[in-house]
Each structure stands twice: as structure tokens, then as C-alpha cells.
C-alpha positions in Angstrom: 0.5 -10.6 -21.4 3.6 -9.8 -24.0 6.8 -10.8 -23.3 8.6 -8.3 -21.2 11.3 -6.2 -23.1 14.0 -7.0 -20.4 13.3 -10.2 -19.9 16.3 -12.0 -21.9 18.9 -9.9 -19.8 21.1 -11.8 -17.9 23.0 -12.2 -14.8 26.4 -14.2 -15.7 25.1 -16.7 -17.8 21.5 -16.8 -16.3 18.7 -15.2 -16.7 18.1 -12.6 -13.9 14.9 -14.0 -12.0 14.3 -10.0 -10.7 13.4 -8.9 -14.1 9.8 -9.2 -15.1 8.3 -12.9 -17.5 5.4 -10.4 -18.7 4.9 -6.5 -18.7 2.1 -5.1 -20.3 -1.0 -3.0 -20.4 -4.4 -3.9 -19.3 -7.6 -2.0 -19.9 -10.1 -2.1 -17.0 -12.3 0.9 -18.5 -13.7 4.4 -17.6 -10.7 5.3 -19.5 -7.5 3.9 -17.4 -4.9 1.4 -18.3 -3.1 -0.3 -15.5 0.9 -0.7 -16.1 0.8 -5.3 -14.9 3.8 -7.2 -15.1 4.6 -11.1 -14.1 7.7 -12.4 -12.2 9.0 -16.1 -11.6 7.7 -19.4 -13.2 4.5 -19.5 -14.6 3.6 -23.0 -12.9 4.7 -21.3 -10.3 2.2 -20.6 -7.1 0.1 -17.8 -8.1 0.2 -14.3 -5.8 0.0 -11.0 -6.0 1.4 -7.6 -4.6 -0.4 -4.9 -3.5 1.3 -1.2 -3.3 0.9 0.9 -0.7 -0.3 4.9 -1.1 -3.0 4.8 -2.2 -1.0 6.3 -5.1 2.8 4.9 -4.4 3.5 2.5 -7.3 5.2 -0.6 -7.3 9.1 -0.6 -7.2 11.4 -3.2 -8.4 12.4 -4.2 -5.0 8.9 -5.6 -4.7 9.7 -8.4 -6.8 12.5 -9.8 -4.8 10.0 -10.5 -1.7 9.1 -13.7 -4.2 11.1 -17.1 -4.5 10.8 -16.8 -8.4 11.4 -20.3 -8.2 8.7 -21.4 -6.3 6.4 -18.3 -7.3 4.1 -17.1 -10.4 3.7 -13.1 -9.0 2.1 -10.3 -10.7 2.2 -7.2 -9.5 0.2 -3.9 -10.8 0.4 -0.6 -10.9 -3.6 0.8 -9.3 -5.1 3.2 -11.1 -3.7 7.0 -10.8 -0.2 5.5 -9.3 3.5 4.2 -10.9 3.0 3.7 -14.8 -0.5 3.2 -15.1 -2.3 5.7 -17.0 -3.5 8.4 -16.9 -1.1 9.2 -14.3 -2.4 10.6 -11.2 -5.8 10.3 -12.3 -8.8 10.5 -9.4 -11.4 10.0 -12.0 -13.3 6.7 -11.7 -11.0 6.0 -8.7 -12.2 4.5 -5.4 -11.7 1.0 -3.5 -14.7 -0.8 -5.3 -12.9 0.2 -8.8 -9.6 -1.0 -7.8 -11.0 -4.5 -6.0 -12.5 -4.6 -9.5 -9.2 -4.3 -11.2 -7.8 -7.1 -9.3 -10.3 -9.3 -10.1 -10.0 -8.5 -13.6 -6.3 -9.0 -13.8 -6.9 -12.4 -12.5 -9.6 -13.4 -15.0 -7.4 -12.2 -17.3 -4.6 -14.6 -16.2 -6.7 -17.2 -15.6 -5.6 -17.5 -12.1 -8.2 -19.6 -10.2 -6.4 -18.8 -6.5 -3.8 -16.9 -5.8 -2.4 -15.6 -2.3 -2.5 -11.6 -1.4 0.6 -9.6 -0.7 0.3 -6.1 0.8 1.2 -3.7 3.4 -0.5 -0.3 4.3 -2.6 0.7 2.0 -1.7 -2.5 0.3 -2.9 -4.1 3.3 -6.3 -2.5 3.3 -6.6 -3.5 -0.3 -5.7 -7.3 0.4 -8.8 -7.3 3.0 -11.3 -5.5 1.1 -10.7 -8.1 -2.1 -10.5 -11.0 -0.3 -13.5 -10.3 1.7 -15.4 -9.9 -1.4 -14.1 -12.8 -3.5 -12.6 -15.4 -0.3 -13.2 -18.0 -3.1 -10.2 -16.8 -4.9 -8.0 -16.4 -2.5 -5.4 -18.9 -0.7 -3.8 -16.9 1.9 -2.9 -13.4 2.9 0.0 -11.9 4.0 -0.2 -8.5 5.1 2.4 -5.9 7.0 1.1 -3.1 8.7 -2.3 -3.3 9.0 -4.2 0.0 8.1 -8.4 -0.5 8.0 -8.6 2.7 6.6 -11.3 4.1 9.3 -11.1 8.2 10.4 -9.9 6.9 14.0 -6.3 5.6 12.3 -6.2 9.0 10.7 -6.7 11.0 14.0 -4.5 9.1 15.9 -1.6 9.0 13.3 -1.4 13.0 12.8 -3.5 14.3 15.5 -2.3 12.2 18.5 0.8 10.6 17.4 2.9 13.3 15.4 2.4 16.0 18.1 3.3 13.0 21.2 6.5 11.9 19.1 7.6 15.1 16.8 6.1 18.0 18.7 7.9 20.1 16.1 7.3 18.6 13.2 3.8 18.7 14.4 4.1 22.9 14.6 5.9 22.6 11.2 2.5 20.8 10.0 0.1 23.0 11.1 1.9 25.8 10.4 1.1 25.9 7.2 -3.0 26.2 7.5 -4.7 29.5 9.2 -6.0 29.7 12.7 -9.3 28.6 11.4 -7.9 25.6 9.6 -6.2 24.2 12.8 -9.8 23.2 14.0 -10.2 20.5 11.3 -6.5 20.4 9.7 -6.2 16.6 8.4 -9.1 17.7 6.3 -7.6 21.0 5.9 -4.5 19.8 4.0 -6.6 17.2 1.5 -8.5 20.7 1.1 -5.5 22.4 0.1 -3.7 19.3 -1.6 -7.1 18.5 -4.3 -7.3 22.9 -4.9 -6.3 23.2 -8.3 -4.3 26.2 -7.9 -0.5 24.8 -7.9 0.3 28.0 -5.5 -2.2 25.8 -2.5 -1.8 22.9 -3.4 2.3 22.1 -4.2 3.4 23.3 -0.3 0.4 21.3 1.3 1.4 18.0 -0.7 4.9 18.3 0.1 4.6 18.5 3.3 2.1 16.3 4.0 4.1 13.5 2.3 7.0 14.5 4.0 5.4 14.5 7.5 4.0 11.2 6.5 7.7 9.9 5.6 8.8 10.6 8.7 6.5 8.8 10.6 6.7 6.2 8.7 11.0 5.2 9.5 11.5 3.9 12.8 15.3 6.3 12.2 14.3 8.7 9.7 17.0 10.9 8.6 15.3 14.1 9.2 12.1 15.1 11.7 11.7 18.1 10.2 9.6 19.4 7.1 12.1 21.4 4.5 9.8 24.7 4.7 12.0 26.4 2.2 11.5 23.4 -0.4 8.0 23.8 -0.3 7.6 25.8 -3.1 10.2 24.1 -5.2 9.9 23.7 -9.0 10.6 20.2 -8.8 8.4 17.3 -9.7 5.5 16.8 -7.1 4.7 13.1 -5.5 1.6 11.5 -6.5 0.8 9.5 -3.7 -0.7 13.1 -1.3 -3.0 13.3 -4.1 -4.2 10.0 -4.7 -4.5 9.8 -0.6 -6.0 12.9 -0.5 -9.3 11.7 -2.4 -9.6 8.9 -0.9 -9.3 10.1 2.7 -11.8 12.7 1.7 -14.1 10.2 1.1 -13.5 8.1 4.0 -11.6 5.6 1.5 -15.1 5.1 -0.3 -16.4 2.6 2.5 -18.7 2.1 5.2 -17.1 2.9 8.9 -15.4 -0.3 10.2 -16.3 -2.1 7.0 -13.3 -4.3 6.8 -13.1 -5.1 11.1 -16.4 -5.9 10.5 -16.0 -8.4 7.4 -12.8 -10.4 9.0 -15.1 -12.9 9.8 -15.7 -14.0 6.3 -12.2 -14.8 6.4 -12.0 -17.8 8.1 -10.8 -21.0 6.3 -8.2 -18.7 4.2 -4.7 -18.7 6.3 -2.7 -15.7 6.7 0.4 -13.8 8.5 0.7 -10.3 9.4 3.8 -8.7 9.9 3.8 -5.5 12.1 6.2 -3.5 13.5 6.2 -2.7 17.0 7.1 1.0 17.2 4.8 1.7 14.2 3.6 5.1 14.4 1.5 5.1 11.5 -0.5 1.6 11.7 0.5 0.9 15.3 0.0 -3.1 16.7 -3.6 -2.1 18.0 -4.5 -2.8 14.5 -3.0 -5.6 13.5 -4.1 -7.0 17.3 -7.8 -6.3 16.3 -7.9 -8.1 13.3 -6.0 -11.3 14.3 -8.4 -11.5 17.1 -11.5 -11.3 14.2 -9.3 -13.4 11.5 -9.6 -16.9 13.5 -6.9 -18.4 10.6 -4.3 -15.4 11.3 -0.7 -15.4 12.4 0.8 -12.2 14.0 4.5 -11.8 14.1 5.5 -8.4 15.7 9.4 -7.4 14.9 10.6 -5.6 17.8 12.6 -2.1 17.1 11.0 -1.2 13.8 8.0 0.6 12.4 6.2 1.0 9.8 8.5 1.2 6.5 9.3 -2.1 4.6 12.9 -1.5 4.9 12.9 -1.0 8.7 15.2 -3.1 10.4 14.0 -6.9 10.3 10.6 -6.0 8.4 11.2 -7.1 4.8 13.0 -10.1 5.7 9.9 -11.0 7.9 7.4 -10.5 5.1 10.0 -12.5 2.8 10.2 -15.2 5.4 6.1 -15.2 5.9 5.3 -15.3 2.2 7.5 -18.9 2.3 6.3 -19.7 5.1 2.8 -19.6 3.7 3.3 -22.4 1.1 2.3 -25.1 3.0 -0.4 -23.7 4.4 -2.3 -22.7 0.9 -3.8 -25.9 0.6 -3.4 -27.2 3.9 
């Protein structure tokens, strides 16, 4: 990995430990190049973060969940999302590919072990790679728990939105036609993979926005902005990326990962969840501590789903330390 570009800035007199060691771009074939960057010491504990989506990209936030003097992190960009390229690309794009990629990154590292970081989507990722390669792994921590099966799907948008945001739920469907409503989560990733701009801009924007605001425990709106749905502006990535892979029923067998937990015994973990989450609710996280024999589930009372709920980052900050003794224990 080359030296990063930013990596001699500094804050006062020191060098600021947010910016990244490494930055760089890594071929993992069938044409994509994934955007990979290192943070903290480099005899530091190896880990690695896990974005959420699929399609959202890491932020620079991210990087502050490590101690980066206690920790040698890399975190990636998956193929189709942030700076990776081609952007927004569904080619060659499905969960075997990307547990691929992480593998690949830590070959190329020459990381023996290193300990999973990932919420969401994230989350779902952490499981299905350390399920396949438990050898290489040396604890997980994971915030809100999503197993990517139909049921979370249904019971998000279908039972949840219209319970909680009965409006927001008429704003939702009233975008698709009578005949839609029968079927409408697979409606909108219809719509949101047409290649007509005219079908698929309005159906992406407001499925991210509905998704947003389920997401916040205090979201600043619980509405979807119908008149910005055919703005000119920039569309997201992520209802895209999501799109395909909920299409496909996230390109794995029903219950695959509930199913697998087993294989996870020996490798320590914590799961962060929040207790109002509408998205991933506790249900989730409940069912796979009770699979996981070596997991620890801290519920934060009065938040949800996002990161920056009250109390959640600071919990997955506190349960990444509080993982270091337990990697080798």
C-alpha cells in the first residue's frame, strides 16, 4: 500500500492519527478496483471496518472508532460504493465477490488475524466472512444486526413503516400503481434498477429517504420531499447497490448466516444494538447471541439504528476496546 498523500499533515505539532498510514488502490478482478486505506500503527492490532449499504461507502468518521494507538485498521471501500471503481457498478457484485475481496485485502496485507467491525449491512458482511474463514478472524464486533433474510425486509417496510410513520408509509406507496401495491418492496427495486432515469430517479430517492428515516431514532423529517423527487441533483448510490442485492435475496441461501453462527464459537464478539431500532430491531441481534455461544449483547436504551444515535457510537467505540483482551484470551 503507498503512503497516503495526507498523511504528513498535522495537528499542532503532531501528526493527526485520523488521517490515513496507507491509501491506495487494489485490484480484485472482473474489472473493479476497490479505493483501501490503513489507519493507526502498523504493529498495531490488526481489524477491519465494514460499511454499511450495501452501497454506502466508508466516511472519515469511521476511522475515529479505532485507538490508532493500539490499532492497525483498514478500511475499504466494497465494490460499486465510496471511491472504488467503477462507481456504482452491479457487475460481478454479490456477497461471495465481496467476502472474496476481504480475504484478498488481507493476503495482501499479510494480516494473519484480524478482528471484524461492521454494522448493518456491515454487520451481515462481518458474519458471512467470518463464517467462511473463522480461522482468520479474532473477534467481531457488530451493531445492528441485519441477516439479510426477506422476513427483515417485510417487517422493516411492510409492518414497521406503516405501524410507526403511517404517512410516510402512504408517501411510499404512493408512488407505485394499484397493481404495484400487491408486491411494492419489489416494486421499487423494479423501478430503482429500470434504466430509464424518468422511473428510476423518484423510486431511489424515496426509497433512501424512507429508509433514512427509519433509520434516526429523532429524524428531522418523517416525510418523503415528493417535490424533490425529480430533482436534477446527484442521485445516492446506496438504493441501487441495495436494490440488486435485495433482488436477489442478497445472493444467499434463506437463513444462511442464523444457520452458520454455530461455526462461530471459540471467536469472541459484542454486538451493539439499539433498542428502538426500527430497521434491525433487537429480535435480531437476540437470535444470533443465542446461536453465537462466545457473544456479548449490549442493548443502548433510547436509540435506534443510526451510528450516531444517542449512546451508539460511543458503545461500539467502547466494545471495540473492550475486545482487546479478549482476542487472544
Amino acid at each position: 500500500m503507498a503512503p497516503d498523500a495526507d498523511a504528513a499533515k498535522t495537528v499542532g505539532s503532531r501528526p493527526d492519527p485520523a488521517l490515513p498510514l496507507t491509501s491506495d488502490y487494489l485490484s480484485v478482478g472482473d474489472g473493479h478496483e476497490l479505493y483501501v486505506e490503513t489507519i493507526g500503527r502498523p504493529d498495531g492490532i490488526p481489524a477491519v471496518y465494514l460499511h454499511g449499504g450495501p452501497g454506502s461507502g466508508c466516511q472519515p468518521d469511521h476511522r475515529r472508532l479505532f485507538d490508532p494507538e493500539r490499532f492497525h485498521a483498514v478500511l475499504f471501500d466494497q465494490r460499486g460504493a465510496g471511491k472504488s471503481r467503477p462507481k456504482a457498478s452491479l457487475d460481478h457484485n454479490t456477497l461471495p465477490h465481496l467476502v472474496a475481496d476481504i480475504e484478498l485485502i488481507r493476503e495482501k496485507l499479510g494480516i494473519e488475524r484480524w478482528m471484524l467491525v461492521g454494522g448493518s449491512w456491515g454487520a451481515t458482511l462481518a458474519l458471512a466472512y467470518a463464517e467462511n474463514y473463522p480461522q482468520h478472524v479474532s473477534g467481531l464486533v457488530l451493531r445492528a444486526v441485519f441477516l439479510a433474510t426477506p422476513n427483515e425486509l417485510d417487517g422493516a417496510f411492510m409492518e414497521t413503516l406503516p405501524r410507526f410513520y403511517p404517512e410516510l408509509h402512504e408517501d411510499f406507496l404512493g408512488l407505485l400503481t394499484p397493481e404495484e401495491r400487491a408486491r411494492p418492496l419489489q416494486a421499487y427495486w423494479k423501478r430503482i434498477l429500470d434504466p430509464d432515469p424518468e422511473v428510476h430517479a423518484p423510486a431511489a430517492r424515496a426509497w433512501y429517504s424512507t429508509e433514512f428515516i427509519l433509520s434516526e431514532h429523532h429524524p428531522s423529517r418523517t416525510r418523503i420531499d415528493l417535490a424533490a423527487l425529480h430533482a436534477s441533483k446527484r442521485l445516492p448510490v446506496s438504493p441501487f447497490v441495495e436494490a440488486h442485492y435485495f433482488q436477489h435475496g442478497c445472493f444467499m441461501a434463506p437463513g444462511q448466516l442464523l444457520a452458520g453462527a454455530g461455526g462461530l464459537a471459540g471467536i469472541p464478539g459484542i454486538i451493539v444494538q439499539g433498542r428502538y431500532d426500527l430497521l434491525c430491531p433487537p429480535s435480531t441481534s437476540h437470535a444470533l447471541a443465542k446461536a453465537w455461544p462466545d457473544a456479548e449483547l449490549r442493548v443502548i436504551e433510547a436509540a435506534g439504528h443510526s451510528l450516531y444515535d444517542a449512546g451508539i457510537r460511543d458503545a461500539v467505540t467502547k466494545a471495540i476496546s473492550d475486545m482487546i483482551p479478549r482476542l487472544d484470551a
